[in-house]
N, C-alpha and C positions, 0 to 999 in steps of 0.2 A: 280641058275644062277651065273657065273663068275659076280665077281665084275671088272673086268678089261679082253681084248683079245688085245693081240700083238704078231707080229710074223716076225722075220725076213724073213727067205722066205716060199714058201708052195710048198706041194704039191696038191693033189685032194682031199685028205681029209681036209685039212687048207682051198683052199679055199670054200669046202664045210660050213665048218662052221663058215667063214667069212660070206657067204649070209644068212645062219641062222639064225645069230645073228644080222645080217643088217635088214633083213625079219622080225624080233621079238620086234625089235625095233620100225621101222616104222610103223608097224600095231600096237603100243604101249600093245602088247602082252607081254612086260618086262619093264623095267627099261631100261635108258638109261644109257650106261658104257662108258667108255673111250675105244674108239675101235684104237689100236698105230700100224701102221705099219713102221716097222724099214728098213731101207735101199732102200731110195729113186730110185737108179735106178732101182729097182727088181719091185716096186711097181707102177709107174708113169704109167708107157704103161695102166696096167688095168684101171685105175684111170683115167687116158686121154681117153680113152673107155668108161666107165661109163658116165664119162661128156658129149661125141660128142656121141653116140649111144642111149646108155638109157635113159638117157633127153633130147635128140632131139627126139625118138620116143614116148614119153612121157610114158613111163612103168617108172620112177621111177621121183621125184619132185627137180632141182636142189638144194632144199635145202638139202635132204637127202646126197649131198655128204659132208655135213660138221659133219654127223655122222664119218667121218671115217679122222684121221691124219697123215700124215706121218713125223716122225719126226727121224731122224738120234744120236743125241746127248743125252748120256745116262742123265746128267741132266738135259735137255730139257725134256726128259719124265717124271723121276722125278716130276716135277715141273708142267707138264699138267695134271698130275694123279694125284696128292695135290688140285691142284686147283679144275679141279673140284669134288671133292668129298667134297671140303672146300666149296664151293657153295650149294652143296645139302645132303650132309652128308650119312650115311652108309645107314640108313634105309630109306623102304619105305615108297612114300608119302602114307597120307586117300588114294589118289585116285588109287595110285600105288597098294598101298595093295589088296583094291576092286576087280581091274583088276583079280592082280594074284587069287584073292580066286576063281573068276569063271570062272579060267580053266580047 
C-alpha cells in the first residue's frame, strides 16, 4: 500500500483509485495515509459534492471527509506528510498489522 496519494488533477483512472483508497480506508481495510490533493480549484466541485450529496444521503460519515486535503502550497504539503507520519510513524499498528494479515 502507498504510503502517501496526491494528485494534481485526474482522470478516470485517478479518480478510480482515489475511491479505492478512500474505500480501504474507511472500512479500515489499510492503514490510514495522507491522501493530498493539489489544486484547489480542480478539486473543490468533487469535494463540495461529496459534502452536500454523499452525507446528506448518508452513504458516507461527514467525518470521512477529513480523510481527504487539499492543499495548494508545495511546503504546505511538505509539512502535512511530516506531521503526520511524525504522529503515527512508518509502520503498522498491533492492530494495523492483524488487519492486514487477514486479508
Amino acid at each position: 500500500m502507498p504510503l502517501l496519494m496526491s494528485s494534481c488533477r485526474a482522470c478516470f483512472g485517478t479518480l478510480d483509485e482515489l475511491a479505492e483508497i478512500l474505500t480501504l480506508i474507511q472500512t479500515r481495510k489499510t492503514r490510514r495515509i495522507p491522501i493530498i490533493l493539489v489544486h484547489r480549484p480542480f478539486w473543490e466541485g468533487l469535494l463540495d459534492w461529496f459534502a452536500s450529496t454523499m452525507v446528506d444521503e448518508k452513504v458516507i460519515n461527514k467525518e470521512d471527509l477529513n480523510l481527504i486535503q487539499i492543499i495548494d502550497e508545495p511546503k504546505h504539503i511538505a509539512n502535512a506528510i511530516f506531521e503526520h507520519y511524525e504522529k503515527r510513524g512508518f509502520e503498522p499498528s498491533a492492530e494495523e498489522a492483524e488487519v492486514l494479515l487477514d486479508l
